[in-house]
TIMARBA-521627 format. One line per field, with one value per residue: x negated, y, z of N, C-alpha, C in turn; residue number from 1; chain. Coordinates in steps of 0.05 Angstrom, whole numbers, plus 5000, padded with zeros to 4 digits. Layout:
N
n.east <- c(X	...)
n.north <- c(Y	...)
n.up <- c(Z	...)
ca.east <- c(X	...)
ca.north <- c(Y	...)
ca.up <- c(Z	...)
c.east <- c(X	...)
c.north <- c(Y	...)
c.up <- c(Z	...)
num <- c(NUM	...)
cadena <- c(A	...)
END
This chain:
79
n.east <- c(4983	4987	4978	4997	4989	4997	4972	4972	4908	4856	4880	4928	4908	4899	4907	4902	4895	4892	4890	4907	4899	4923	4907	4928	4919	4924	4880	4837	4826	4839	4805	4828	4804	4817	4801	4829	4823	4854	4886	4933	4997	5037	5016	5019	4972	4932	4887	4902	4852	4825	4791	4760	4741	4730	4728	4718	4734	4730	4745	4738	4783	4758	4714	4658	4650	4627	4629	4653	4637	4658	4644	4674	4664	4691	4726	4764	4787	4845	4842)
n.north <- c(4977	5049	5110	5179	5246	5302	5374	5440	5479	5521	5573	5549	5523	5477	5406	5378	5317	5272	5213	5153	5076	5016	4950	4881	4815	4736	4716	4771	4841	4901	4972	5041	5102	5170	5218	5258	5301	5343	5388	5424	5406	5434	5472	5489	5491	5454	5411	5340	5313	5273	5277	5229	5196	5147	5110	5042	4991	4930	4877	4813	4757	4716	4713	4707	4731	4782	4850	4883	4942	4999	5053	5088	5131	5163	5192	5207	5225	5242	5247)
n.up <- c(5000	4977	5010	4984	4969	4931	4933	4912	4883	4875	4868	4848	4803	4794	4822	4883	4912	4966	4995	5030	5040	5052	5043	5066	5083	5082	5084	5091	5102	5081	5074	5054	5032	4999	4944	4901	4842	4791	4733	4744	4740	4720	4683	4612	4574	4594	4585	4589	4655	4696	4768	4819	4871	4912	4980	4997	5050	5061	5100	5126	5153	5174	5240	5230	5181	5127	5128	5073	5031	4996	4942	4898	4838	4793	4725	4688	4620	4582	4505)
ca.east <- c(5000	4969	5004	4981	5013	4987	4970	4967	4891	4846	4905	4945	4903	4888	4922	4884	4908	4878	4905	4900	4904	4919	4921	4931	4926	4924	4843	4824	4843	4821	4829	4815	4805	4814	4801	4826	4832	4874	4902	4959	5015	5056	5004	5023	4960	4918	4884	4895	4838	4831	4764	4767	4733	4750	4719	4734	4725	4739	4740	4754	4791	4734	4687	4627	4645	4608	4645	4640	4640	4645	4651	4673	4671	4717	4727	4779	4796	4853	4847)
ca.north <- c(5000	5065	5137	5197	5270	5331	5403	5458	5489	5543	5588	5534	5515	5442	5397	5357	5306	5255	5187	5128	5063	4987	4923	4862	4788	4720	4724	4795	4865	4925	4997	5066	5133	5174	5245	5265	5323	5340	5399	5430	5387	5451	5493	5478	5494	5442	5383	5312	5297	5274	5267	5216	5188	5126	5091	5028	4976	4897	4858	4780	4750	4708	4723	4706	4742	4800	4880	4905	4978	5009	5075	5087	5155	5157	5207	5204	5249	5235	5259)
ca.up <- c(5000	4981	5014	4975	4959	4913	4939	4896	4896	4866	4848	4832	4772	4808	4849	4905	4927	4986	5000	5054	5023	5072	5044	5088	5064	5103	5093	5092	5106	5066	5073	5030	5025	4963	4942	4876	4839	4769	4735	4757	4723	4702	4663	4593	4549	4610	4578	4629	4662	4738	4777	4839	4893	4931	4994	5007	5065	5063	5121	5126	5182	5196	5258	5221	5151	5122	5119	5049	5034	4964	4929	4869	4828	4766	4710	4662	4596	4555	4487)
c.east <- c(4982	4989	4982	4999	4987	4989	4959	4925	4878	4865	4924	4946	4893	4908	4906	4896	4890	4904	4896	4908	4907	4930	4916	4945	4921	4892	4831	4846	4823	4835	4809	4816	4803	4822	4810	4836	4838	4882	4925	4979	5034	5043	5006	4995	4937	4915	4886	4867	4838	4795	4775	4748	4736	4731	4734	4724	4740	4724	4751	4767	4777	4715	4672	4637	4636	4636	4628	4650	4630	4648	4652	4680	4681	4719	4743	4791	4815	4853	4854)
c.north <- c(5025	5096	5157	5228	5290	5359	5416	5465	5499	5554	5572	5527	5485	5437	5370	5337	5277	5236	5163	5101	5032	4964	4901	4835	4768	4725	4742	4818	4881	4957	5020	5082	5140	5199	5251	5293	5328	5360	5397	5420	5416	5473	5466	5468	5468	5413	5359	5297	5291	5267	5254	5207	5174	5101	5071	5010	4952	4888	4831	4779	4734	4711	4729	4718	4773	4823	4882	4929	4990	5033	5073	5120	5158	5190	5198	5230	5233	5248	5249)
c.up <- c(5000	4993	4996	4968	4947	4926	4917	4907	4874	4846	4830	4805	4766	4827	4859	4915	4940	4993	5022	5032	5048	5051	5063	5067	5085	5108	5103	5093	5092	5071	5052	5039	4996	4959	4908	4865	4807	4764	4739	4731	4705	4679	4634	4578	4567	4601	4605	4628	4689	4738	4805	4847	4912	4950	4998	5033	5074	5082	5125	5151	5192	5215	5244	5189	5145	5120	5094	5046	5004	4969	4908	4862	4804	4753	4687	4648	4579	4539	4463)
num <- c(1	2	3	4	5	6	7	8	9	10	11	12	13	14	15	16	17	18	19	20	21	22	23	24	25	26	27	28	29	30	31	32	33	34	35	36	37	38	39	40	41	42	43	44	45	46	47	48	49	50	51	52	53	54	55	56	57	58	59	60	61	62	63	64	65	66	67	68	69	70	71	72	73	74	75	76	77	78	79)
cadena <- c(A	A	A	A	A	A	A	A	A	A	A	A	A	A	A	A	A	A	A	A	A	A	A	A	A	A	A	A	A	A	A	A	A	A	A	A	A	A	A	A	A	A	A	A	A	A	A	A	A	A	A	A	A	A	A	A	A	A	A	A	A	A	A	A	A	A	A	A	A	A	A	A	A	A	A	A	A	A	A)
END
């Protein structure tokens, strides 16, 4: 399950938006963070691109199993 919402930002020519992220499985648990940012959806002439940013951290339910810990940085243009 990820939560996430959009704020307007620099003069409402971007919108920010930060997210929490939990999944939960019989093995493992994982959670997120996630920064992304996107023009502002209502400027017409505004090509779509988003930039993002997303920690993550997987944990088993086994005692003895390893925490993993990513990042990932992402860039997309549609044109």
């Amino acid at each position: 399950t990820k939560l996430a919402y959009g704020f307007p930002a620099f003069n409402d020519r971007l919108t920010l938006t930060p997210g929490v992220g939990l999944a939960l499985s019989p093995d493992s648990r994982t959670y997120s963070l996630l920064w992304a940012l996107a023009p502002y959806a209502q400027q017409p002439q505004a090509e779509p691109w988003q930039l993002s940013l997303e920690g993550e951290q997987q944990e088993g339910n086994a005692a003895e199993s390893a925490v993993e810990h990513s990042l990932k940085l992402r860039f997309s243009h549609l044109f």
